[in-house]
C-alpha positions as CSV (number, residue, x, y, z in Angstrom):
1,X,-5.1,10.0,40.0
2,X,-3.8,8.1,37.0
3,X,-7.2,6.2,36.5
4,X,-9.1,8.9,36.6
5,X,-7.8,10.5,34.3
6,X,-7.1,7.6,31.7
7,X,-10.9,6.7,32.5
8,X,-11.7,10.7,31.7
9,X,-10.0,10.1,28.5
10,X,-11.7,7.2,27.5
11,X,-14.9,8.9,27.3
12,X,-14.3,11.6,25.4
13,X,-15.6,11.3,21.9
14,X,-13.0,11.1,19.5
15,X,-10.4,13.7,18.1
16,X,-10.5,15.0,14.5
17,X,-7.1,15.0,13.2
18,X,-6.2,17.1,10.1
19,X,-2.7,15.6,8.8
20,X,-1.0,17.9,6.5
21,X,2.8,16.8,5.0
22,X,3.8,17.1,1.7
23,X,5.4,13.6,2.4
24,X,2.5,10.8,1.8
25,X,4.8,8.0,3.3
26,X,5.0,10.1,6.4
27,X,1.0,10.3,6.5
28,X,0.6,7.1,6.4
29,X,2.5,6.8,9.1
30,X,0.8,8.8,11.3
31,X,-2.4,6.9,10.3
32,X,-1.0,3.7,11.1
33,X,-0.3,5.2,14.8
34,X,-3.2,7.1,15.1
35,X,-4.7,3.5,14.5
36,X,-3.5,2.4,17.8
37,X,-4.8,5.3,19.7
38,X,-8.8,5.0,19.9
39,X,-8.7,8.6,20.9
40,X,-7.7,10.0,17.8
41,X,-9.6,9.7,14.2
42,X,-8.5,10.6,10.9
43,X,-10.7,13.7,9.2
44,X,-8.4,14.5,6.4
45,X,-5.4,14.5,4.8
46,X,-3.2,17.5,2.6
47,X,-0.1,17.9,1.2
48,X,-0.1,21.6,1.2
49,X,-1.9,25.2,2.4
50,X,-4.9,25.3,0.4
51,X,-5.7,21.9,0.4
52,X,-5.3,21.8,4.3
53,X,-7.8,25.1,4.3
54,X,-10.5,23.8,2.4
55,X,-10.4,20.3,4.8
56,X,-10.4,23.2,7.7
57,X,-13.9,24.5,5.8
58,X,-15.0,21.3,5.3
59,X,-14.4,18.9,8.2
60,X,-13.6,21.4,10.8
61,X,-10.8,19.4,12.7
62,X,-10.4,19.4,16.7
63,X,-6.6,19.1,15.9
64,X,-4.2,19.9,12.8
65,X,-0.9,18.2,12.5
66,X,1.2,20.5,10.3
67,X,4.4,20.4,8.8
68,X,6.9,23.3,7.9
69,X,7.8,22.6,4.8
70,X,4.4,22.1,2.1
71,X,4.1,21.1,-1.4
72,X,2.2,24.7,-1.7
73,X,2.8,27.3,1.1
74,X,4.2,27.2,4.5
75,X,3.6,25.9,7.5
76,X,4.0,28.5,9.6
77,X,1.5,30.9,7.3
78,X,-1.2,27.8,7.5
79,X,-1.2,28.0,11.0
80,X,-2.0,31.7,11.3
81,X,-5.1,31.4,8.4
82,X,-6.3,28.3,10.7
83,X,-6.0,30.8,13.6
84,X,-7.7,33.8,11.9
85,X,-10.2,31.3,10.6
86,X,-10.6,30.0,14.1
87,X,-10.7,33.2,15.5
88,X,-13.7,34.6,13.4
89,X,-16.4,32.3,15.6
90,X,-15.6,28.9,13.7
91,X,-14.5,26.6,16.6
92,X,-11.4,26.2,18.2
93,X,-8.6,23.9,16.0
94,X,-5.3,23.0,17.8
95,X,-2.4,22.8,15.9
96,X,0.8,20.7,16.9
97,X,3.8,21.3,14.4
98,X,5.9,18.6,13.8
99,X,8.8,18.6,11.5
100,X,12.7,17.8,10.6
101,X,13.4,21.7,11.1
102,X,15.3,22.8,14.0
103,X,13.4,23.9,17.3
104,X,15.6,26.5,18.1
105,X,14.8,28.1,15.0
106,X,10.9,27.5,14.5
107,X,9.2,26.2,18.2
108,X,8.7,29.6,19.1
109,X,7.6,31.0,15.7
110,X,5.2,28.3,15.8
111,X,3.6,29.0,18.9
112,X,3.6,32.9,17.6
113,X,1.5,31.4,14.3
114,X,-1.1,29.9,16.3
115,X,0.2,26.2,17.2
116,X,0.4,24.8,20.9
117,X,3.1,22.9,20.3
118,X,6.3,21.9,18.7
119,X,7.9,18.4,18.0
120,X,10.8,17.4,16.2
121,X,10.0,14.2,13.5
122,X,13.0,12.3,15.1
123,X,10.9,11.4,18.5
124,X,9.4,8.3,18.7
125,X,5.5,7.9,18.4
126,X,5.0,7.5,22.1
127,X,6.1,11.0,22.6
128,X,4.0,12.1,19.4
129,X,0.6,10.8,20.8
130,X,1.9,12.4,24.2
131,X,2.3,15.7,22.5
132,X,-1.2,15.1,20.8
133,X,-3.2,14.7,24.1
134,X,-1.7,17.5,26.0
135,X,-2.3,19.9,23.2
136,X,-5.7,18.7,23.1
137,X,-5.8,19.0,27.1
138,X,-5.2,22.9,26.7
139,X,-1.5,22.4,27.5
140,X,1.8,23.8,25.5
141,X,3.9,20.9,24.7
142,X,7.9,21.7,23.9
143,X,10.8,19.6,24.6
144,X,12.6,20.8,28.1
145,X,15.7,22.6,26.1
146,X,13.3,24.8,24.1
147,X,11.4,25.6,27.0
148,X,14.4,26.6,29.3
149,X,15.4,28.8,26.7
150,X,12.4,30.9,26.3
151,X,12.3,30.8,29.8
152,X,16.2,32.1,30.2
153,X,15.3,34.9,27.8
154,X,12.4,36.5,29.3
155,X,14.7,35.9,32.8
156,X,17.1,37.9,31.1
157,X,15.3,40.4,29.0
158,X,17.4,39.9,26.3
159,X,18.2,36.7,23.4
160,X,20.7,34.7,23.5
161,X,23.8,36.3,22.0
162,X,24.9,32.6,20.2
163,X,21.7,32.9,18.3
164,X,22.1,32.4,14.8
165,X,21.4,35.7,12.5
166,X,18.9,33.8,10.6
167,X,16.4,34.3,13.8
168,X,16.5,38.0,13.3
169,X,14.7,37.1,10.1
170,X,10.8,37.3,9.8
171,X,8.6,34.1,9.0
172,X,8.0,35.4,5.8
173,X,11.9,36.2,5.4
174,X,12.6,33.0,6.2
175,X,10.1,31.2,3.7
176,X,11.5,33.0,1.4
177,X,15.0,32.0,2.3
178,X,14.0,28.4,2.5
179,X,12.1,28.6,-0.9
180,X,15.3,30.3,-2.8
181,X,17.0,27.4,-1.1
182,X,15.1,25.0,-2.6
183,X,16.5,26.3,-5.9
184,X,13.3,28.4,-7.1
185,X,13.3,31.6,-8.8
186,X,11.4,34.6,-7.8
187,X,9.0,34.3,-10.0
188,X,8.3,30.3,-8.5
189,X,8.7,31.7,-4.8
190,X,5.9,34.2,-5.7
191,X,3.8,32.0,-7.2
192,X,4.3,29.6,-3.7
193,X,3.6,32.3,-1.2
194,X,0.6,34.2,-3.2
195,X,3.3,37.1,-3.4
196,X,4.0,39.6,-6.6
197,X,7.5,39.4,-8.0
198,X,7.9,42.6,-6.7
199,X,7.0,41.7,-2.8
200,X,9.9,39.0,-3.6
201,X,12.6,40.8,-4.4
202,X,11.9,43.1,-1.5
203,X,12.2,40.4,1.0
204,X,15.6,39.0,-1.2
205,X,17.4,42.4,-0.6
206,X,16.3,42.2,3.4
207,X,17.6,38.9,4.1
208,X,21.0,40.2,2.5
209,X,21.2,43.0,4.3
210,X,20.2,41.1,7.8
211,X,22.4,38.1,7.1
212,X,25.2,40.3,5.8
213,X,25.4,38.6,2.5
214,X,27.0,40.4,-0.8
215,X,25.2,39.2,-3.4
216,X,22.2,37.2,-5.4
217,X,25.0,34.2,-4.8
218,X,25.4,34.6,-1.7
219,X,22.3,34.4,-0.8
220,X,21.7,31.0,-2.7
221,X,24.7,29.2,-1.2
222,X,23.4,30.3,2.5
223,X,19.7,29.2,1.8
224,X,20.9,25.8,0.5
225,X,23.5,25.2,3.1
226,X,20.4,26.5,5.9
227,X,18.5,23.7,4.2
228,X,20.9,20.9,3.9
229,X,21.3,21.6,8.1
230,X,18.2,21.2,8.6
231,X,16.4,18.5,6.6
């Protein structure tokens, strides 16, 4: 059984990676090991959204590798425009997220976005190139923890009550939280998420209200301490 279907993947033609991280030391790295893996190729590489779309238009991937946090833009939104896009007759893309954030708080918006899996940067390569294939063999890959606890919930009916209150935000709550925690005004966060100033403030005054926080301070100090946990 193992044979077969190593042999099965040894004649596939080879998979199109996108790679887009804002870090370029950490895309080199994945180079370097999708080097060793003569079922992967390199298509492209992007540091943020709108450099990762117009490799999408141009080199249409088999497989995006997408970080949450982007030079320009957010991980989660790129996913859903490579879905839409996808979704409009322009050939399938899979999309595995892999980042420093925490699971708990972004494997299952992830698969919401589009993506068909979730892996945390701290796993070794092995279990990145693992991830890779089963994604690309129509499979959802998440670590056993996550998956128990999507599982426990729809047991249940009902979320975990130690949740933390930042998953009552919504993805574009919480890129605005993680922008403001990154220090920029709301002007700069704006500018990021192709929002109006206006649209910004709005989402400000919700994450207070849902995260029970008093003030423009407030808010600040919770974003960078959710930040420094997290990175």
């Amino acid at each position: 059984m193992t044979t077969s279907t190593s042999h099965s993947k040894t004649n596939r033609r080879s998979v199109r990676v996108l790679l887009v991280d804002d870090h370029d030391i950490v895309r080199h790295g994945y180079a370097h090991l999708l080097g060793t893996d003569p079922g992967f190729e390199i298509c492209g590489e992007a540091a943020d959204a709108p450099e990762a779309m117009r490799l999408v238009f141009e080199t249409r991937p088999d497989l995006a590798i997408i970080d949450i946090s982007l030079q320009n833009g957010h991980g989660l939104e790129l996913c859903k425009e490579i879905r839409a896009w996808s979704e409009q007759g322009n050939g399938i893309i899979k999309m595995l997220v892999v980042t420093a954030f925490d699971e708990d708080m972004y494997a299952e918006r992830a698969l919401h976005a589009g993506a068909s899996g979730f892996l945390n940067k701290g796993e070794t390569a092995k279990r990145l190139l693992d991830a890779m294939h089963s994604v690309m063999d129509g499979k959802i890959y998440l670590t056993q923890s996550i998956t128990d606890r999507i599982l426990t919930r729809l047991i249940s009916g009902h979320y975990d009550e130690t949740q933390s209150p930042l998953e009552n935000l919504s993805d574009r709550e919480l890129e605005v939280f993680e922008l403001i925690g990154k220090g920029m005004t709301t002007r700069e966060v704006a500018d990021s998420l192709n929002l109006s100033p206006k649209t910004v403030e709005t989402y400000r005054e919700s994450i207070k209200l849902k995260l029970n926080l008093g003030n423009a301070n407030q808010l600040v100090c919770a974003a960078v301490h959710h930040l420094l946990e997290t990175s």
